[in-house]
C-alpha positions, 0 to 999 in steps of 0.5 A: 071078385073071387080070386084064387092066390097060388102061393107057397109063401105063407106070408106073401099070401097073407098079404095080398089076402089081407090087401085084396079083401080089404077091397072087397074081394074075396079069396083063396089060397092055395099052397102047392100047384095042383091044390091050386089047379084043382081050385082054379076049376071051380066056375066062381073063380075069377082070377088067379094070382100064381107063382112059378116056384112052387111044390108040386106042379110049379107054376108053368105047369099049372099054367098049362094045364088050366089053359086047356080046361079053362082057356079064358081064365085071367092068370097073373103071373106074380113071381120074384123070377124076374128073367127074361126067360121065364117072362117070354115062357109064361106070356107065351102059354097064355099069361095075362100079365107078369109081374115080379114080386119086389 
């Protein structure tokens, strides 16, 4: 699987990088929102992972407009924002799933 890894953290991607290949899939990394919605375009993108804070475009927005030009792409909200707001706000624009970072 190709999966598309939204984050600005250098070391929290690396990690799911380093984890996720070692599962055979493989991956992108994308550093700033709209880097990130210009990867998730790209047709051999299967899923992708993606943080709200991020620079640029944050995550909600990303979210939002890769909702309109790919509406069946899987998206995984993974993120330390653990409010309930932002869990309502992201599953209610098309989040598959949403999960906090530890």
């Amino acid at each position: 699987m190709r999966i598309l890894i939204i984050e600005d953290d250098k070391g929290i991607s690396q990690v799911l990088k380093r984890g996720l290949e070692a599962h055979s899939h493989q991956i992108v990394i994308a550093a700033r929102g709209e880097e990130g919605l210009d990867l998730a375009t790209d047709e051999t993108i299967e899923l992708v992972l993606l943080d709200i804070s991020l620079p640029g475009l944050n995550g909600h927005q990303v979210l939002e407009q890769l909702r309109a030009r790919r509406p069946r792409m899987p998206v995984i909200m993974l993120t330390a924002r653990d409010d309930l707001k932002n869990k309502v706000a992201a599953l209610h624009a098309g989040a598959d799933d949403y999960l906090t970072k530890p």
